[in-house]
C-alpha positions in Angstrom: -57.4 14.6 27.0 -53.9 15.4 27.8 -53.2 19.1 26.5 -49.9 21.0 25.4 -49.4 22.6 28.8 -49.7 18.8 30.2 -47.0 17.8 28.7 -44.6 21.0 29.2 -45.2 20.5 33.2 -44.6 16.6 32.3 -40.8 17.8 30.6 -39.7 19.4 33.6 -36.3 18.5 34.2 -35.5 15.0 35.8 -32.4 13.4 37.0 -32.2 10.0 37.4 -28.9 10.0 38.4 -27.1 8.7 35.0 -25.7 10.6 32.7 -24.1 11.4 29.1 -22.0 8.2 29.9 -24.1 5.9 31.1 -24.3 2.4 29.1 -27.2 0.9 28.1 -26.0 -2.4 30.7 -26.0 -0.1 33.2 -29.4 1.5 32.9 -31.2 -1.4 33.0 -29.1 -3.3 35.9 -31.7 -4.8 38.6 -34.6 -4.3 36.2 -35.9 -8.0 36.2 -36.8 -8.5 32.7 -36.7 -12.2 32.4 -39.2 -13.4 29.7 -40.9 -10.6 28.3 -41.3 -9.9 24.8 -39.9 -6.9 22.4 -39.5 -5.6 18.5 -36.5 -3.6 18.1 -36.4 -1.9 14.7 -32.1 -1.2 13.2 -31.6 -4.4 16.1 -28.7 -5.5 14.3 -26.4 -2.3 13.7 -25.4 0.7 15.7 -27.5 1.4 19.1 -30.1 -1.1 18.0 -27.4 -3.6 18.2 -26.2 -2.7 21.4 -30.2 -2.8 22.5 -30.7 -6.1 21.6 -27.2 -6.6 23.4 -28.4 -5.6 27.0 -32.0 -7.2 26.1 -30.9 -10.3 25.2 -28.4 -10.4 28.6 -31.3 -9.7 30.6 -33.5 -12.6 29.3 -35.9 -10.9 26.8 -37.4 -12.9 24.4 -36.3 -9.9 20.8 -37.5 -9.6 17.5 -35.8 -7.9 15.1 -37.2 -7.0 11.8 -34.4 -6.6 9.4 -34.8 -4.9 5.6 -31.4 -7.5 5.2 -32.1 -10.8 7.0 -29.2 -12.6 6.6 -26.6 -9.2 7.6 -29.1 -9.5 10.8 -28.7 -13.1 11.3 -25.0 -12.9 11.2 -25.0 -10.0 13.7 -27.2 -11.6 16.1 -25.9 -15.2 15.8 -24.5 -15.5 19.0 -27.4 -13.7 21.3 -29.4 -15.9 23.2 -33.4 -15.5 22.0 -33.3 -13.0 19.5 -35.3 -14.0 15.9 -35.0 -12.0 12.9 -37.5 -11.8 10.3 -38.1 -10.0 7.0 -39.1 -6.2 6.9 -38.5 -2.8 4.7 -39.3 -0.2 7.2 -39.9 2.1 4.1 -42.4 -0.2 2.6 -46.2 -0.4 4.4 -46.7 -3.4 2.1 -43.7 -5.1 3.8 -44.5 -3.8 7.2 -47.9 -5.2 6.7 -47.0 -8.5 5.8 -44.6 -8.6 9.0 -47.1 -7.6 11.4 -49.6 -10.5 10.1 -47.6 -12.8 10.9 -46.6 -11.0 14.1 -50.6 -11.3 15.0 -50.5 -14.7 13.6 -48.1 -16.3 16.3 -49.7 -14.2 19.2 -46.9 -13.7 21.6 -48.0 -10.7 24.2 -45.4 -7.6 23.6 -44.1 -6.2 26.4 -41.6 -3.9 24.6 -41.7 -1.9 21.1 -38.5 0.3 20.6 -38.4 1.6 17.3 -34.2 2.7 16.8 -34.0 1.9 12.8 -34.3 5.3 11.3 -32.4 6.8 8.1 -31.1 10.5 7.8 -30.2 13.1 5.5 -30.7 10.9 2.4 -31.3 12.0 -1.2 -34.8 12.9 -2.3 -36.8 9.9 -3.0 -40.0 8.3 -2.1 -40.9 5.2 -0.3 -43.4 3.0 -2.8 -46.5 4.1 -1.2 -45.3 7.7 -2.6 -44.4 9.4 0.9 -40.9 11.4 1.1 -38.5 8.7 2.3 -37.6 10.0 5.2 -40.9 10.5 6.6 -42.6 7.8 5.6 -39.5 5.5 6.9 -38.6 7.2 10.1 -42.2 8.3 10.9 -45.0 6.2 8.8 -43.1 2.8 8.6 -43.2 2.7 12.9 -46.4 4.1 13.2 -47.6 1.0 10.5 -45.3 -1.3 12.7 -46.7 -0.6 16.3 -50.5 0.2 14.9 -50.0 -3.7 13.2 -49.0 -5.1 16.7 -51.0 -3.4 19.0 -53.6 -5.5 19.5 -50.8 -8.0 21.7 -49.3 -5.0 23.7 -49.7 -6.1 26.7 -51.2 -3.8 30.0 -48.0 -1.7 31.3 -46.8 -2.0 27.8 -43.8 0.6 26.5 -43.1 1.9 23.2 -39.9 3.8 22.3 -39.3 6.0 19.3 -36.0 7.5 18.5 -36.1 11.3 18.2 -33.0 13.5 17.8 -32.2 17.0 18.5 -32.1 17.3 15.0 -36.4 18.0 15.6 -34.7 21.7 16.3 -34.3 21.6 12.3 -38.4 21.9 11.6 -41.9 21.0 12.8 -44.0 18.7 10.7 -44.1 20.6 7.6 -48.1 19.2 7.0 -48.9 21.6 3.9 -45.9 20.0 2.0 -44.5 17.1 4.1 -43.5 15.6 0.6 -41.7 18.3 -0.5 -43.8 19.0 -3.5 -43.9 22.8 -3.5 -40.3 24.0 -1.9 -37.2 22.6 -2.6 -35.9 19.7 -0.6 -33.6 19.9 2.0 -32.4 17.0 3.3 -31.5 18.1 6.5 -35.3 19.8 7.1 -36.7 16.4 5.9 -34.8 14.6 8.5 -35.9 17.2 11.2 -39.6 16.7 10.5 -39.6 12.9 10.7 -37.9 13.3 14.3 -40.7 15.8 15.0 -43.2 13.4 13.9 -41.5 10.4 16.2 -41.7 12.4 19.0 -45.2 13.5 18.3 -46.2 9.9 17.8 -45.3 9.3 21.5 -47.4 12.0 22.3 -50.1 10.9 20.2 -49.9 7.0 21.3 -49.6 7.9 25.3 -52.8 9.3 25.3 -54.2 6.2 23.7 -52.8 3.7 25.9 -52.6 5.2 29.3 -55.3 3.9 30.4 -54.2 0.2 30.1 -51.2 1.6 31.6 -49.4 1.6 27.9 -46.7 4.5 27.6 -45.0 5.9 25.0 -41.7 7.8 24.9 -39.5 9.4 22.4 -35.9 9.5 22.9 -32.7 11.3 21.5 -29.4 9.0 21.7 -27.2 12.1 21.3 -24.2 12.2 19.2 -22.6 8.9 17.5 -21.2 7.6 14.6 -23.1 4.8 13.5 -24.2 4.0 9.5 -26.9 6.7 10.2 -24.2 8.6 8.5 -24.3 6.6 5.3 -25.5 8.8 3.0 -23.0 11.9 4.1 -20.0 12.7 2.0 -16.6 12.5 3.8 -16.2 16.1 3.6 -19.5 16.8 5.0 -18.1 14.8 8.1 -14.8 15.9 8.4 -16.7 20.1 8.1 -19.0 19.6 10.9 -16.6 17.9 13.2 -17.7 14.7 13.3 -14.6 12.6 12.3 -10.9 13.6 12.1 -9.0 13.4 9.0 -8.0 9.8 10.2 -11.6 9.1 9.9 -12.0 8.9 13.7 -15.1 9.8 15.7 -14.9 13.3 17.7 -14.3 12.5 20.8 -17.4 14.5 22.4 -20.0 11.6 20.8 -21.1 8.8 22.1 -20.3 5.3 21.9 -23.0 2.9 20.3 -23.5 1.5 24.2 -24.0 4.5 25.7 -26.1 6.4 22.7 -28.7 3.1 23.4 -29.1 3.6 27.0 -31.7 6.4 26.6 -33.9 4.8 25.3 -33.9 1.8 27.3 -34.1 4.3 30.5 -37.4 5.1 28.8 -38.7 1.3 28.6 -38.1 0.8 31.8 -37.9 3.6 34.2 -40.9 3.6 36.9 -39.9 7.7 37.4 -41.4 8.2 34.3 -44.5 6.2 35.0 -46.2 9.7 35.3 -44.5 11.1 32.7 -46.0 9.8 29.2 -45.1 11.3 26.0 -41.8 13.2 27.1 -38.9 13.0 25.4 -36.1 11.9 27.0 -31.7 12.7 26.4 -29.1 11.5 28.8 -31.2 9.5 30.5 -33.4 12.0 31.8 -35.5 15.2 31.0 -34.2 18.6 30.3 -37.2 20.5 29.8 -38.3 22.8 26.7 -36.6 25.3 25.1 -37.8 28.5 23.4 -38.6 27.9 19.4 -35.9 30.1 18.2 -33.0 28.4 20.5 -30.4 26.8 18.4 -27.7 25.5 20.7 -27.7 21.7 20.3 -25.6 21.2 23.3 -28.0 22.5 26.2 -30.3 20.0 25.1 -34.2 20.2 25.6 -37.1 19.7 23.6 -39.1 22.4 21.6 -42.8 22.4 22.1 -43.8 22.0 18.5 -42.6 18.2 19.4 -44.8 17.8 21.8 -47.4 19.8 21.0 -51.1 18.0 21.6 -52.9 19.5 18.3 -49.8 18.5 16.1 -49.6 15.2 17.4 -53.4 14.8 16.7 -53.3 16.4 12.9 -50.1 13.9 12.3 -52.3 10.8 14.1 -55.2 11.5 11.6 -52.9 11.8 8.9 -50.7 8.9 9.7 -53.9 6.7 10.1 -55.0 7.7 6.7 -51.4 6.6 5.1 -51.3 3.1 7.0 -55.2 2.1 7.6 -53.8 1.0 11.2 -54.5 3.2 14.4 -52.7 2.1 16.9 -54.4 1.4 20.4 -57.5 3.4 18.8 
């Protein structure tokens, strides 16, 4: 069993030789991908969009499960073998009924890249009772991939957006809900990035041995409708936008945020690497748990730390009845 030391020596830094503005066309030029098979999650907005972009031009075969099926249709109208289907991430009852009929048509999956996400939103909970950011960012993909895994094929890679915002807190697993300290929503979106990078720790381990890898991946900095549920002023305060409403200049665009984490389906220099978590196209190592400088970039260890991802697996199994490649 991989071990938390493993996967420090795995995050020492890599450079593939892209970088902060590499596009997501670019990082998969002269990959041949010609008819395999992937699920991208958010596929029809913002980097999920652009995913299903560069998938589509390279002759993957996408599905994109959509919580608003005919917004998605309309985005997607004029990519070449892309199908959208019915799905509320936040929902395990919907995410369920998607991956039965997922089974049911039997298509091998070569790809999983799970981008859909939501962030810093009021306190609520998803029906099964789960704080919603968790149980949408974290519980609805860990339901989605454990419902598909049987058709992963061998050499299989799943993706899971993270986000530096994991430097915000660990998986808070004596009150993940939120029940016995007041809710921030900031620390709630923290946890569930935690918990998709832990997943990829957690599903690598699983899979490696059919040659399945898992990866976690932060985009970096880009306006998207991630930002939905932030007040103007709360953009205009961090920096984010100008009092035009444009995006700082410093983020990325929607292309180039997508291009990690197709890096991390497809690069064979990470072949050896499962589990890591991957910005800018490559590895930058792990940083100390106090270290709060978002630019340096780096990973902190409680994100990849083997015993967490195992106490979130057991706990994630328990909330979805799925375990994925287990």
């Amino acid at each position: 069993m991989v071990t938390t030391q493993d996967m420090i020596a795995r995050q020492h830094p890599l450079d593939a030789g892209f970088g902060y503005r590499t596009t997501a066309a670019e990082v998969i030029a002269g990959h041949d991908l010609a008819g395999k098979r992937a699920i991208v999650t958010g596929g029809y907005s913002g980097l999920g969009l652009e995913t299903v972009k560069a998938l589509s031009a390279a002759g993957v075969s996408v599905l994109v499960p959509a919580r608003r099926p005919d917004a998605a249709s309309a985005a997607l109208a004029d990519l070449d073998g892309v199908e959208v289907r019915t799905m509320d991430l936040g929902d395990l009852d919907s995410v369920a009924t998607l991956t039965a009929s997922v089974r049911d048509d039997g298509h091998p999956i070569d790809l999983v890249i799970n981008v859909a996400g939501v962030m810093a939103s009021p306190h609520q909970q998803t029906p099964q009772g789960w704080e919603w950011q968790f149980g949408t960012n974290h519980l609805g993909h860990f339901a989605l991939v454990g419902g598909v895994a049987d058709l992963l094929v061998d050499g299989a890679r799943i993706v899971s957006y993270s986000s530096t915002a994991h430097y915000r807190s660990p998986v808070r697993f004596e009150d993940i809900d939120f029940e016995t300290t007041p809710y921030d929503p900031w620390i709630a979106y923290g946890q569930s990035k935690t918990a998709n990078a832990l997943f990829a720790v957690g599903l690598d381990a699983r899979g490696v041995s059919r040659g399945i890898h898992a990866y976690s991946a932060h985009p970096g900095g880009i306006m998207t409708d991630l930002q939905r549920h932030m007040p103007r002023e709360e953009l205009l305060a961090r920096q984010w936008i100008d009092e035009e409403g444009n995006p700082n200049p410093l983020f990325k665009t929607p292309a180039e945020g997508a291009s990690t984490g197709l890096w991390a389906a497809t690069a064979p220099e990470l072949e050896s690497r499962g589990g890591v978590y991957c910005e800018d196209c490559s590895l930058k190592g792990v940083v100390p748990p106090d270290h709060a400088d978002l630019r340096t970039g780096g990973v902190k260890e409680w994100a990849i730390d083997v015993p967490s991802a195992e106490r979130l697996w057991e706990l994630s199994v328990s909330a979805t009845g799925v375990d994925p490649l287990g």
